[in-house]
N, C-alpha and C positions, 0 to 999 in steps of 0.2 A: 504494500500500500504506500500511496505516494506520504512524505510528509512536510510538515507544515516549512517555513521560514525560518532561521536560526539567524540570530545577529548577537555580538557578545556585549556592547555597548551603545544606547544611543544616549545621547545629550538631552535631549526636549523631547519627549513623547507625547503630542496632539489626541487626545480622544475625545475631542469636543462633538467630534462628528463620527464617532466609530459605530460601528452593526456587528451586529454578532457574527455575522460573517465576516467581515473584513478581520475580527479577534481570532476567528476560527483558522486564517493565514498563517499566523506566526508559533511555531512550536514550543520556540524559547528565546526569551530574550533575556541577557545574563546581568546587565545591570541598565540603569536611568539613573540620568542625574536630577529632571524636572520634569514631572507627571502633570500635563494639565487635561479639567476634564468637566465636563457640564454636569448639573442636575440628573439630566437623562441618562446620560452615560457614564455615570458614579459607580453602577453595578458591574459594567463592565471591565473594571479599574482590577476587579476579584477572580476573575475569569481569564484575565492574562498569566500564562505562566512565566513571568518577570522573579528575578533571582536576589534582588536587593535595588530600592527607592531612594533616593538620598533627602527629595521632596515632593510634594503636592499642592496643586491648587484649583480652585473651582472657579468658572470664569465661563462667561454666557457666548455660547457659539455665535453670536452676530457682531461679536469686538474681532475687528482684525488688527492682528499683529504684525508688528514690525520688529524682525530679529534682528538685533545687533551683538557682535561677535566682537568684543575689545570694548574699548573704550569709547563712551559716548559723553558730547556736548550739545545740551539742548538749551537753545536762545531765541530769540524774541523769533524769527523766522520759522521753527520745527513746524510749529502747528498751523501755519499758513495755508491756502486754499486745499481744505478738508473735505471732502462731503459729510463724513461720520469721524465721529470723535477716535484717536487712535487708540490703541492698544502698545504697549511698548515689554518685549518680553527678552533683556539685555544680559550677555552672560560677561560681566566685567561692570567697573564701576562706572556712575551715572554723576556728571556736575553740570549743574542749574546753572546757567550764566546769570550777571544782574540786570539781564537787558528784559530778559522774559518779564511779560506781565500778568498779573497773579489773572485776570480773566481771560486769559489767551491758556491757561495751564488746565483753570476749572473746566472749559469748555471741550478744550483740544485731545485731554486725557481720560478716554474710559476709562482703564484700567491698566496698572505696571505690574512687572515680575521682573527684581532685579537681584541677582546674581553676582554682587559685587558692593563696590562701600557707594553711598552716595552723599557728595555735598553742594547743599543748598540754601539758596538765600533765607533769609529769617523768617521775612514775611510771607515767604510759598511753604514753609517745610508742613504747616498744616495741612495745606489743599494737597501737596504731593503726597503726603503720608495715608489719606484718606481715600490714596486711590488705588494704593498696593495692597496687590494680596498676598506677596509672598518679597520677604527683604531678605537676603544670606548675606550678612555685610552691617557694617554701624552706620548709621545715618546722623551727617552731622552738618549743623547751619552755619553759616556765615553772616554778620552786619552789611548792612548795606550803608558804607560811609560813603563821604564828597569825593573820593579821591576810588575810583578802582580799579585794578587792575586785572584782567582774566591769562592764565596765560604764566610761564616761568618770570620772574623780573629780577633785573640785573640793578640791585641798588648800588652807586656811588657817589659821589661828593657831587657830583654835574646833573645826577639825576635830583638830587634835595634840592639843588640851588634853586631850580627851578619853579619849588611848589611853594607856596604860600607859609607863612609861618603858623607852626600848631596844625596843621593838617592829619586830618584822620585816613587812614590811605587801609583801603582793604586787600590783598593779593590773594585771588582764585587760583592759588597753585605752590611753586616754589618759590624759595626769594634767595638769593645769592649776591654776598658782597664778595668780590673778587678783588678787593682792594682797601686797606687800615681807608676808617672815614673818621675825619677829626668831631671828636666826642659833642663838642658844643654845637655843630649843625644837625647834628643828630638829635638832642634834646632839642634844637632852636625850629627845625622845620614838622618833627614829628607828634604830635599828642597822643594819639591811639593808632597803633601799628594789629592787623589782622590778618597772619598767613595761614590758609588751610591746611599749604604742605610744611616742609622742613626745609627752617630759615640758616645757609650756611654763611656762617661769619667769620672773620678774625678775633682770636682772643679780646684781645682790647675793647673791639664795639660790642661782645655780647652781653654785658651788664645794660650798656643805654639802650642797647633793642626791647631787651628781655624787661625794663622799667615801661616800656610802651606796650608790649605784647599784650594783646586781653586774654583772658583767661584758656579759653577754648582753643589756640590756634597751634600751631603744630610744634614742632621740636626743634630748641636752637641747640647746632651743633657747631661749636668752636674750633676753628685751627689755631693752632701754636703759631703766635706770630714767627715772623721769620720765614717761613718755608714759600716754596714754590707748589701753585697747583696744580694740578693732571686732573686733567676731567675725563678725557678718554681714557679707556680700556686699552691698556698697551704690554709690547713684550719691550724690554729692554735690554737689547742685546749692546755685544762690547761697544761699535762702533757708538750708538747712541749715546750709552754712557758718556765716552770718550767726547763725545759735543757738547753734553750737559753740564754749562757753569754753575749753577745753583748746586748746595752743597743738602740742603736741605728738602726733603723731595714729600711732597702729598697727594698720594693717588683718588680720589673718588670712586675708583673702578678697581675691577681685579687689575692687577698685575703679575707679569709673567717674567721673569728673569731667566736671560737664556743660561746655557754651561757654558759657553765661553768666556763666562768674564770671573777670574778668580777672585780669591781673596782680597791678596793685596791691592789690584784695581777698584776693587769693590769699597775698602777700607780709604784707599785713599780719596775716591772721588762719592761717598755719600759719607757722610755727619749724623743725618738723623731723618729716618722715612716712618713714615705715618699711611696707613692703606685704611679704609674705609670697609672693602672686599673683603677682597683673601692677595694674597701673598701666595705664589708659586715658586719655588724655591731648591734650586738643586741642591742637594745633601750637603753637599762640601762645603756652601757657603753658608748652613746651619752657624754656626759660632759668629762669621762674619754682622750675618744679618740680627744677631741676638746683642752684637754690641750696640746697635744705632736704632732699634727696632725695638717694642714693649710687646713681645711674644704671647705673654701673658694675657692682653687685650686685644691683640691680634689673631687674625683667624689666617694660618698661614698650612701649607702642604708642602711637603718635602721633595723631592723626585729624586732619579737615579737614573743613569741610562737615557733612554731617549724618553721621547716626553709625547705621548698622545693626549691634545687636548680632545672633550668629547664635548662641545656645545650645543650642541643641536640635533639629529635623530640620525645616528651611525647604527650599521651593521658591522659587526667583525666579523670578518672572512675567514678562514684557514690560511691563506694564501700572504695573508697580513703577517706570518711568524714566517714566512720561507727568505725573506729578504732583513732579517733582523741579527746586527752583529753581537748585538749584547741584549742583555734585558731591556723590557720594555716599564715604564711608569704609565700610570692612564690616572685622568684627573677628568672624573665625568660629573658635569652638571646639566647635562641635558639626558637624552635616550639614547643607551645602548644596546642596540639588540645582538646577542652571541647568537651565534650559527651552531645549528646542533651538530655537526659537523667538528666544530675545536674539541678533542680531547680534552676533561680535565684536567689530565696530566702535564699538556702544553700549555693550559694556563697557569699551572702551579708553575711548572718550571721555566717559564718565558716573560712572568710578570714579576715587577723588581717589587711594586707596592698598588695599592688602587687608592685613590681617596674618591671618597663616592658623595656625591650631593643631589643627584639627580636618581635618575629611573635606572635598572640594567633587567633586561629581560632574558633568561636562560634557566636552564633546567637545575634542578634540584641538586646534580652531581657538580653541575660549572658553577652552579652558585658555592657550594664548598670549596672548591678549590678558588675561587676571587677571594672571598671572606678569610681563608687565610693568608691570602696576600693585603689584607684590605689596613689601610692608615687612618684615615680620617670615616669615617661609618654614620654619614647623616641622609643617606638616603636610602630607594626602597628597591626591593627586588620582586619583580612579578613571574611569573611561569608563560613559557612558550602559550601563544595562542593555541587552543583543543581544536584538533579536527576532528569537523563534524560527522558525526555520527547516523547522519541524516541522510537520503536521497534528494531533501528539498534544497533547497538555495541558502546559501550561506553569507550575510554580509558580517566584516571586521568589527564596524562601526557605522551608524548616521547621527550627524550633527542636529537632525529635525527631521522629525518624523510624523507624520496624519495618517491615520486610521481613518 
C-alpha cells in the first residue's frame, strides 16, 4: 500500500484551511516550529502524526499573511494601499520605526506572530501588543524624543556640535563613539540619551553617557582608552601584523591569527588586544597571547596544524584527509555535516583538536571519536538524516507549509 508524505522538519505549519484529506497526505512529520490553525481546524491539529510542536496559535482563515524571514522594519509606508488589514507572521525580530502612526498600525494590522524580540515606540506598544497572538522574544518600547535616530549612529564631537543644547536624542539601534569626545559637550548638548541596542564607547565618555542613558536602553560597553579599533572580522596574518602601527589592538569580531607569525613578532608588535569574539589562536602563541590578553575574560581556541574554519554549512568528504601533511584543527561555528563515509578512526587520528560552537551532524561512532578530540564543547551534535522508510515522498524540510 502506497504511503503517506514524510518531511522531518517544517518551520510554519498553515492549517487554517486543512481537510481531513489533505491531513490524511502526510504520514509523519518529525518536528514544527509554529503551528497555526483556525477554530474549525483545531481538531485536526490531533490527527497529525507530528513528533514534537515548539508552538501554536489560532488565527481566522480570512487574515492573510505576510512571511518574513530575518529581520523586519515596519514604518509609516508598511501598511499603505491595503485592501484588508495585514497579517504579519515574522521569524526574526520586528522594530517599529517612529515615523509609523498609531492609526495607520490599528487599522493596517489584523493580526502578528512574531518569532523574535520586538522594539517599539511607546505610544504603539499597546495597539501592537493587542494584536499578537503569539510573541517568542521580549518586547520592549522606546520614547519618542525631538531628536531621533533609526538606524546604527556614529556619535562624535561634529555630530553634538550640531544639535541644540540639552537635546533629548532617541537611537533605534546601535550607537558607536569611535573616537574620546570631550566630557563637557557631552553633558552640554545631551539631556536624555535612549539606545535600544549597545552603546560602544571609550573608557573616559562612558560615565557622561551612562548619566544620560534612561533606564531601559541597552548596554554600554567601554574600550580601554588607548587602543585601536577592528570592526571587521579578520585573520591576521605576518605580513599584516608587520603594517600595523598601533600597539594596542581591539577587535569587535572574531579574530583569526595565522601560524606564521611567532612569538617574538607577536610580543614585539602587540602591547595589549582586547576581542569582543573569540580569539583563534595557534598553540604556540598560547603564553605569547596570555601576556597582553585577559584569557580569563576572553573566549579564545587554540589550534594546531592546519586550521579548518567551518562558518557556514560544510560537508566533510573522505577525500578532505588524502591531501593533509599533519593534523588537522577545525573550529566550527556554523554546520558541519560528516560523510558516513570518514572512518572514526580517521577522525581520531587526523584531528589535532575541534572546538565546537555550532551544529556537527554525524553518526553516533564519528561523534565519539570528535568528542575526544573536542577543546572548547558549546555546541550541539544531531544524527544523520533517517531514511525513509516509506514508499511515499520524502521532503528534508519546508520553511511554510498549507494544508
Amino acid at each position: 500500500m502506497e504511503r503517506g508524505k514524510v518531511i522531518d522538519s517544517v518551520n510554519i505549519l498553515d492549517l487554517r484551511r486543512a481537510t481531513e484529506a489533505s491531513v490524511k497526505e502526510y504520514e509523519a512529520i518529525r518536528s514544527v516550529n509554529l503551528v497555526v490553525y483556525s477554530t474549525e481546524t483545531a481538531q485536526l491539529l490531533h490527527r497529525l502524526p507530528i513528533g514534537s510542536v515548539n508552538a501554536t496559535a489560532e488565527v481566522s482563515p480570512a487574515v492573510k499573511f505576510e512571511l518574513v524571514m530575518g529581520p523586519l522594519q515596519i514604518g509609516a509606508d508598511h501598511f499603505k494601499n491595503l485592501v484588508q488589514p495585514l497579517g504579519l507572521l515574522v521569524m526574526g525580530p520586528i522594530t517599529v520605526a517612529p515615523d509609523l502612526r498609531p492609526e495607520d498600525l490599528d487599522s493596517g494590522l489584523a493580526a502578528g506572530m512574531v518569532m523574535g524580540s520586538i522594539t517599539v515606540p511607546e505610544p504603539l506598544a499597546a495597539i501592537l501588543q493587542s494584536k499578537l497572538q503569539l510573541v517568542m522574544g521580549p518586547v520592549e518600547s522606546y520614547p519618542l524624543f525631538e531628536k531621533m535616530h533609526t538606524g546604527a549612529l556614529t556619535l562624535n564631537a561634529t555630530y553634538l556640535q550640531k544639535l541644540n543644547d540639552k537635546t533629548e536624542l532617541a537611537v533605534v539601534g546601535s550607537l558607536r563613539c569611535p573616537e574620546a569626545i570631550p566630557s563637557d559637550l557631552i553633558r552640554r548638548k545631551l539631556e536624555k540619551l535612549h539606545v535600544t541596542g549597545q552603546v560602544r564607547c571609550f573608557q573616559e565618555n562612558a560615565p557622561d553617557l551612562q548619566a544620560v542613558l534612561t533606564g531601559t536602553s541597552g548596554s554600554v560597553h567601554a574600550i580601554p582608552n588607548g587602543f585601536k579599533v577592528i570592526d571587521d572580522e579578520i585573520r591576521l596574518t605576518r605580513d599584516l601584523l608587520l603594517s600595523i602601527s598601533d600597539r594596542k589592538l581591539y577587535f569587535a569580531r572574531t579574530v583569526v591569527i595565522d601560524a606564521d607569525i611567532d612569538g617574538t613578532l607577536f610580543s614585539q608588535k602587540i602591547e595589549a588586544l582586547v576581542c569582543q569574539r573569540t580569539v583563534i589562536c595557534p598553540q604556540a602563541l598560547q603564553a605569547s597571547l596570555g601576556r597582553v590578553c585577559d584569557l580569563l575574560n576572553t573566549k579564545a581556541a587554540f589550534y594546531e596544524g592546519d586550521l579548518w574554519l567551518i562558518d557556514g554549512e560544510t560537508e566533510l568528504r573522505p577525500s578532505r584527509f588524502d591531501y593533509l601533511d599533519a593534523k588537522v584543527s577545525l573550529v566550527v561555528t556554523g554546520v558541519l555535516k560528516v560523510d558516513e563515509n570518514i572512518a572514526p578512526d580517521v577522525l581520531a587520528s587526523r584531528i589535532a583538536i575541534v572546538h565546537h560552537y555550532g551544529v556537527i551532524e554525524c553518526s553516533p561512532e564519528q561523534q565519539a571519536a570528535i568528542e575526544s578530540r573536542t577543546g572548547v564543547s558549546e555546541g550541539v551534535f544531531v544524527g544523520p538524516q533517517e531514511a525513509s522508510e516509506t514508499s511515499g515522498h520524502r521532503l528534508e524540510s519546508a520553511n511554510y507549509l498549507a494544508l
